[in-house]
Backbone as a ProteinNet text record, in pm:
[ID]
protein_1_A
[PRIMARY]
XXXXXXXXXXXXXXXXXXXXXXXXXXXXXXXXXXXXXXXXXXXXXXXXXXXXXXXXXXXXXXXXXXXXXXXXXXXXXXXXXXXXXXXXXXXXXXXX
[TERTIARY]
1649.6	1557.4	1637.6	1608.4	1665.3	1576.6	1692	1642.1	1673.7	1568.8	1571.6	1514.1	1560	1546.7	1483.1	1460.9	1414.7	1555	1522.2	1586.6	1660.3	1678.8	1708.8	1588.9	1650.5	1582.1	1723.2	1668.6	1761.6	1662.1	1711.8	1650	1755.2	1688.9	1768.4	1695.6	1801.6	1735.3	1706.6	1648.8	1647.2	1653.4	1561.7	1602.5	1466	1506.9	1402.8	1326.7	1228.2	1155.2	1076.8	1104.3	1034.2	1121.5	1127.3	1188	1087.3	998.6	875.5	889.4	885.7	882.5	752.3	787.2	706.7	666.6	745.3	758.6	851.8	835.3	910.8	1036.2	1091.9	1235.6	1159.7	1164.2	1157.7	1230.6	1204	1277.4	1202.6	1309	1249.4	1293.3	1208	1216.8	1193.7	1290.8	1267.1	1291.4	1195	1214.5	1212.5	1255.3	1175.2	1196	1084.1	1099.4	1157.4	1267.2	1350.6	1219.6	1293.9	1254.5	1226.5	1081.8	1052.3	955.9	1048.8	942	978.7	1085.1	1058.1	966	874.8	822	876.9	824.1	889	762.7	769.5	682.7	686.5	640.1	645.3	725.4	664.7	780.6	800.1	850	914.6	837.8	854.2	798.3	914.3	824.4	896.6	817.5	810.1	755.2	832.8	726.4	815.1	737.8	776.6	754.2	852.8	767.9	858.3	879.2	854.8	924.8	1039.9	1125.2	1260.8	1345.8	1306.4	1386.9	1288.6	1400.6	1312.4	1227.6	1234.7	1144.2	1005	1055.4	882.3	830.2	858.3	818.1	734.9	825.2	729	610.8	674.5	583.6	422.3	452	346.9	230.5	313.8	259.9	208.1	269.6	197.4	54.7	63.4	-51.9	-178.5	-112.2	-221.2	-283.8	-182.5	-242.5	-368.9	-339.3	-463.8	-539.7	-552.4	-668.2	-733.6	-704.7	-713.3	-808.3	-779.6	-855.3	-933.7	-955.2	-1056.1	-1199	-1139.9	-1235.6	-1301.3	-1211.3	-1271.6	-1386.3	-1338.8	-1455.9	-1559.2	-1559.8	-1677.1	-1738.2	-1711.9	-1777.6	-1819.5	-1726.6	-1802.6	-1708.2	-1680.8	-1602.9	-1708.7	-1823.1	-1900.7	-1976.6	-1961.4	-2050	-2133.6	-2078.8	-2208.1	-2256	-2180.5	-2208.8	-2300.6	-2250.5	-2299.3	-2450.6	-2474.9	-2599.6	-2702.6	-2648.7	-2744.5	-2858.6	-2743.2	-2865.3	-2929.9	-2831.5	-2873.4	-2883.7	-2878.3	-2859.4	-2769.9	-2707.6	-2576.2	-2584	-2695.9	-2658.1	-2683.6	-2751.7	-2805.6	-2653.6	-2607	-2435.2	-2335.2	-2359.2	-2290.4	-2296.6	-2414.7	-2445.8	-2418.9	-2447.4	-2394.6	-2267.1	-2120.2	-2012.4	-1974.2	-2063.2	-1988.3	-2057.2
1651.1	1557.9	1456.6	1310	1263.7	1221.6	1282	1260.3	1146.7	1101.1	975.5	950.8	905.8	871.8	745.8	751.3	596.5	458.1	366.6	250.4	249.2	377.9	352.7	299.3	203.6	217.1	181.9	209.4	179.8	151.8	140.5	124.4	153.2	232.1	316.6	245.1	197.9	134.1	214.4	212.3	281.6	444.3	538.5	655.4	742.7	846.6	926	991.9	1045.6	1125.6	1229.1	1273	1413.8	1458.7	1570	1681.3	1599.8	1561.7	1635.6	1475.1	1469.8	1368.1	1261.9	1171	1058.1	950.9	960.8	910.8	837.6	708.9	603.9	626.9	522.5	515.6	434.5	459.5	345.4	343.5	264.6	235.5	312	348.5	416.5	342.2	294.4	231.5	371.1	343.5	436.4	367.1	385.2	335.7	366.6	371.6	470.5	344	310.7	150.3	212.4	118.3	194.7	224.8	251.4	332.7	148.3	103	14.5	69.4	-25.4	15.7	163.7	252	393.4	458.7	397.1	448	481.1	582.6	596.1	645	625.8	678	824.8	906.9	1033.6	1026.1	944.4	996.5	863.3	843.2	724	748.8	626.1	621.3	598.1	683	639.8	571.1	499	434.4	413	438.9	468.5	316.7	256.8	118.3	40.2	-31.2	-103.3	-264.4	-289.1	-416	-409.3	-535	-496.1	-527.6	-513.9	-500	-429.9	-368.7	-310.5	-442	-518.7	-627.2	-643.2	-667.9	-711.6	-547.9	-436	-314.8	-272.7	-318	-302.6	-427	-525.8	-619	-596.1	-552.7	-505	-355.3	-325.1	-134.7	-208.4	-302.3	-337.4	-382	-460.7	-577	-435.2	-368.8	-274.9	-169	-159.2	-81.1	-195	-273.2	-358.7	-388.6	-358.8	-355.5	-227.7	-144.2	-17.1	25.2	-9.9	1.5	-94.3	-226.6	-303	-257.9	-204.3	-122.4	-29.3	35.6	193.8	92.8	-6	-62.5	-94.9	-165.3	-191.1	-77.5	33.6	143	225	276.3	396	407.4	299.2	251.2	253	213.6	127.5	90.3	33.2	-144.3	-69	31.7	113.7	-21.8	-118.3	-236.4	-160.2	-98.1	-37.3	60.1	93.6	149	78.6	-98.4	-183.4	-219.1	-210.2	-252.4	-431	-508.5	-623.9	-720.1	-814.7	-921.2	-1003	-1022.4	-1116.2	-1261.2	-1301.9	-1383.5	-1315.9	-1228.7	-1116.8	-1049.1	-999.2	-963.9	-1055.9	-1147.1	-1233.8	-1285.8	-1284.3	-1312.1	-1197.3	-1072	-970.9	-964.9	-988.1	-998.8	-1104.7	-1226.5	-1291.5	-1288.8
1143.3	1079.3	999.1	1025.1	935.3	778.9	690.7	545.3	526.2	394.7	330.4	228.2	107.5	-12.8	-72.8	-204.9	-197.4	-215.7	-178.2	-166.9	10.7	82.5	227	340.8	386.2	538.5	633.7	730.2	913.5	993.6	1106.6	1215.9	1293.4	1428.6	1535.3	1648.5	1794.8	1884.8	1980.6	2102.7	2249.4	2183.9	2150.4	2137.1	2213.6	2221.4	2295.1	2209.7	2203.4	2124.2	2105.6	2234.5	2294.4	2440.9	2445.2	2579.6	2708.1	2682.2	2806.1	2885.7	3062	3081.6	3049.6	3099.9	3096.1	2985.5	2942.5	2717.2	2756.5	2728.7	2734.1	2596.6	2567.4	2501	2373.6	2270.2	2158	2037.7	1958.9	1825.1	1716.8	1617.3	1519	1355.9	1297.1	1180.8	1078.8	940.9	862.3	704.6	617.8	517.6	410.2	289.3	129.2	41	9.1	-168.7	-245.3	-285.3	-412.9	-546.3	-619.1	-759.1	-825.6	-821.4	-922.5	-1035.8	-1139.3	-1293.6	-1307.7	-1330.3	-1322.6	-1247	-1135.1	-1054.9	-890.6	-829.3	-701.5	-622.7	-524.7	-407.3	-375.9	-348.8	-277.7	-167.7	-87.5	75.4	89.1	223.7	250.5	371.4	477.7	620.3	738	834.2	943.5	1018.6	1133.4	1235.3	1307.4	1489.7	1557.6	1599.6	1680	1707.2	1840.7	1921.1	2016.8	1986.1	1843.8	1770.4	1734.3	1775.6	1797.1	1656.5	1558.8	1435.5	1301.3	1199.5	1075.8	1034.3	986.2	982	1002.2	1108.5	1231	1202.5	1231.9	1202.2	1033.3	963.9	819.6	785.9	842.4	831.5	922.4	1038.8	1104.3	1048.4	1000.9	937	783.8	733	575.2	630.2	719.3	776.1	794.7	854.7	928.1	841.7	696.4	573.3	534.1	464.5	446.8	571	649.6	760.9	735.7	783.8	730.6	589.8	532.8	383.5	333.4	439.9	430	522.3	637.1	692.9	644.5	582.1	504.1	380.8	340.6	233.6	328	441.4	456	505.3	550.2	652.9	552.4	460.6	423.1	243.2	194.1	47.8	-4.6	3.1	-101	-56.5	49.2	138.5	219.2	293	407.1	458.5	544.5	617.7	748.2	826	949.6	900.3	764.9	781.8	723.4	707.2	661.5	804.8	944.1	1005.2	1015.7	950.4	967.8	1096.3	1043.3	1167.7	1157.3	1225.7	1204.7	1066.8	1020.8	962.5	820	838.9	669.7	644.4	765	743.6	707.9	748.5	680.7	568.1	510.2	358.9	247	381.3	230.6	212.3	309.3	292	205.5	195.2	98.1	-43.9
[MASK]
++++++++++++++++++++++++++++++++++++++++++++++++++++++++++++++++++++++++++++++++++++++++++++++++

């Protein structure tokens, strides 16, 4: 396993990731945010990803946290959008 702390990331290219056939080859991004403010994160992340640098890889996984938790607001955060039942333009008025 590779360990990792906060303030490391890498990125590893072409690697395999399972025994069993038929699993293609990909890249593995790995990251931990250093220690800001005396604060630190619990774990760090890995992602396995076929974007070809650490970069494009965190940048893509941040994007998809805020997707993620904008959904969870509208579905079932607060908003219960889907058990309003509206009509497209009543939905649209309650979002804004």
């Amino acid at each position: 396993m590779l360990g990792i702390v906060p303030g490391v990331s890498f990125f590893l290219e072409d690697i395999q990731v399972t025994k069993q056939q038929g699993f293609s080859r990909f890249n593995l991004a790995g990251y931990y945010p250093r220690k800001y403010r005396g604060k630190v994160e619990p774990s760090g992340w890995y992602l396995l990803t076929n974007l070809s640098s650490l970069k494009a890889a965190l940048q893509a996984f941040k994007q998809r946290s805020g997707i993620e938790a904008m959904f969870k607001d509208c579905k079932t955060g607060g908003y219960n959008l889907e058990a309003s039942h509206t009509t497209n333009e009543r939905l649209i008025a309650l979002i804004l």
